[in-house]
C-alpha positions in Angstrom: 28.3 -53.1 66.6 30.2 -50.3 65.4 33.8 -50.8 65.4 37.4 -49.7 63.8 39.2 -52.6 62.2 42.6 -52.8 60.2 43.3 -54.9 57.1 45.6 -55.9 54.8 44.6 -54.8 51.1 45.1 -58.2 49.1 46.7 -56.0 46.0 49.0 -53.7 47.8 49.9 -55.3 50.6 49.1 -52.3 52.8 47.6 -52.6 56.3 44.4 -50.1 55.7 42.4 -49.1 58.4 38.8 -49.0 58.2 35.5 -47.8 60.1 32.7 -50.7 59.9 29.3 -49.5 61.3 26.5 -51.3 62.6 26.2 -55.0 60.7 23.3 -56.3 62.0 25.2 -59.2 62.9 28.2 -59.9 64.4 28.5 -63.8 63.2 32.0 -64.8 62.9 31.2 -65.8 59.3 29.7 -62.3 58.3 31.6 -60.4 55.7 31.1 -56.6 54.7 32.0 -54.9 51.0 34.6 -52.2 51.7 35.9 -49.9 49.5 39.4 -49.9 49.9 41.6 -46.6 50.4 45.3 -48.1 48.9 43.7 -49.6 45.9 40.1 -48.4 45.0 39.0 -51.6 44.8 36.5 -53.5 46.8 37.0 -55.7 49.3 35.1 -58.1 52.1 36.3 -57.9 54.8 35.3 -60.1 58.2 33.4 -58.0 61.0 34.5 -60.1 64.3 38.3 -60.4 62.9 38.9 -57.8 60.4 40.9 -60.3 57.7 39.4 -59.9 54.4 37.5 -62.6 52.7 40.6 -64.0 50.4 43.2 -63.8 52.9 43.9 -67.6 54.1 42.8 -68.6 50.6 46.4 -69.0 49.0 47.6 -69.5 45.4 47.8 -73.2 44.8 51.7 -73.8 45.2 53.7 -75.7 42.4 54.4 -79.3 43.1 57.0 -81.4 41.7 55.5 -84.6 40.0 55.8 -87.9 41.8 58.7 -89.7 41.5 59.1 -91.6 38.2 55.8 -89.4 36.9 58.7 -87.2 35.1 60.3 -90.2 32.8 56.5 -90.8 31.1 55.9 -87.1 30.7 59.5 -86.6 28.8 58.7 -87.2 25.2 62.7 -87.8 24.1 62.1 -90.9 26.2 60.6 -94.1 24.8 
């Protein structure tokens, strides 16, 4: 299925929008390479929602230790 779809490039941040032509499958799951207008780079983007393959996959976030963790990792401590 031919279709239009708009994404967000993962770099730039800009929404690109992008013709996908006939997949051969239109399987939620089914990611194609597109090459991406706002930063030249390639990207996959899914055919049935248009999100691109590491959008949802987030930078780990920072954690703060468990409590008491802090006063074995300070080495001025005995």
């Amino acid at each position: 299925m031919e279709r239009n779809v708009i994404f967000k490039c993962p770099r730039t941040g800009v929404n690109v929008q992008h013709w996908i032509s006939g997949t051969g499958s239109d399987a939620a799951d089914t990611h194609v390479p597109v090459r991406c207008p706002a930063c030249a780079s390639l990207h996959f983007v899914n055919v049935a929602s248009g999100k691109t393959l590491s959008e949802g996959i987030g930078r780990p976030r920072a954690t703060t230790a468990p409590a008491g963790l802090g006063d074995r990792l300070d080495p001025s401590r005995p």
